[in-house]
N, C-alpha and C positions, 0 to 999 in steps of 0.2 A: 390247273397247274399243280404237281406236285416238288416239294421240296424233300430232298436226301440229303443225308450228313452217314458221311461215312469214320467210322472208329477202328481201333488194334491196331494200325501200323506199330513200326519199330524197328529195332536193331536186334538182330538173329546171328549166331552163327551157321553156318552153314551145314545144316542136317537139321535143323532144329525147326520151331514151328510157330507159327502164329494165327490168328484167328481173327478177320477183317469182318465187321457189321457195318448193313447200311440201314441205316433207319427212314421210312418214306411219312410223310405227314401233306396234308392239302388233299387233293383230287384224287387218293389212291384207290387202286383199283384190283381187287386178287385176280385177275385175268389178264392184269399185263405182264410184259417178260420184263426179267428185271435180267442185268447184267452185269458184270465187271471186265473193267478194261485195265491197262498198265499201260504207261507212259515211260520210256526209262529217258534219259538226258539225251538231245540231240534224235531220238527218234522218232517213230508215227505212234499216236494211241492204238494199239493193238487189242485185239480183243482175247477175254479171258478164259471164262466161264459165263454162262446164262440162266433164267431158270424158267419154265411156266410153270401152268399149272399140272403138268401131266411131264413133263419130258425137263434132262436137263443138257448140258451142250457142252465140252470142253475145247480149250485149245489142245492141240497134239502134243503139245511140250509138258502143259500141267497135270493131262489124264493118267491119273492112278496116284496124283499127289495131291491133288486140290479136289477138294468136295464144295459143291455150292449146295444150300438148304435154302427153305422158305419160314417165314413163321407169317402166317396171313394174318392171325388174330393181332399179332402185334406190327404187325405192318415195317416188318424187317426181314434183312436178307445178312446171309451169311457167307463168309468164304475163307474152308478151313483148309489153312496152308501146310501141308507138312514135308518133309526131307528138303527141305528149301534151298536152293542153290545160288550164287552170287549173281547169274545171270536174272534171277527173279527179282532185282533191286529194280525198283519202279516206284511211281506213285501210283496206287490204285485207284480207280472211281468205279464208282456204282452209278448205274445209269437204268432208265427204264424207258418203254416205247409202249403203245398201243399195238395187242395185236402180237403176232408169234415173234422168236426171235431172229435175229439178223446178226451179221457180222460187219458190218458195215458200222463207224461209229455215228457215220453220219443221217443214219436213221433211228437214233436216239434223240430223244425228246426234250428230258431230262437227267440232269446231271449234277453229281453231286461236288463235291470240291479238293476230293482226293485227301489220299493217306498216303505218310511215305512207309515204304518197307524197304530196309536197308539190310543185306545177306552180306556177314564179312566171312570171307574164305577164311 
């Protein structure tokens, strides 16, 4: 089992930038895919960004604004937000699975408890 806790939400205006860590503790393992997803009110958990070991994965909406990292030795993940726009208000999770990634959320394993990021125009 592993357990995540994810940090950085906040209140942005809109251009501006914030910086989402998930931190993984228990059963972790550097070869699985770690990801993040957003939730905004009334919608589906969508997916974000991803990361493995070798490759990372973006949504079409975030690429070339949102960078995902890894740090294996400290068994965290990262997701750095920048030029952020009001439609990016969400609660974020970090999420991981066994094995490559997916877009599906419901091939996530575990899941961490979300962060909100709030982008005021």
């Amino acid at each position: 089992q592993v357990q995540l806790e994810e940090s950085g939400g906040g209140l942005v205006q809109a251009g501006g930038s914030l910086r989402l860590s998930c931190a993984a503790s228990g059963h972790t393992d550097s070869t699985y895919a770690m990801g993040w997803f957003r939730q905004a009110p009334g919608k589906e958990r969508d997916f974000v960004a991803a990361i493995t070991t070798t490759n990372t994965y973006y949504q079409h909406s975030v690429k070339g604004r949102f960078t995902i990292s890894r740090d294996n030795a400290e068994n965290t993940v990262h997701l750095e937000m920048t030029n952020l726009k009001p439609e990016d208000t969400a609660v974020y999770y970090c999420a991981t699975r066994v094995g490559g990634v997916r877009y599906n959320r419901y091939q996530y394993t575990s899941w961490g408890q979300g962060t909100q990021v709030t982008v005021a125009s």
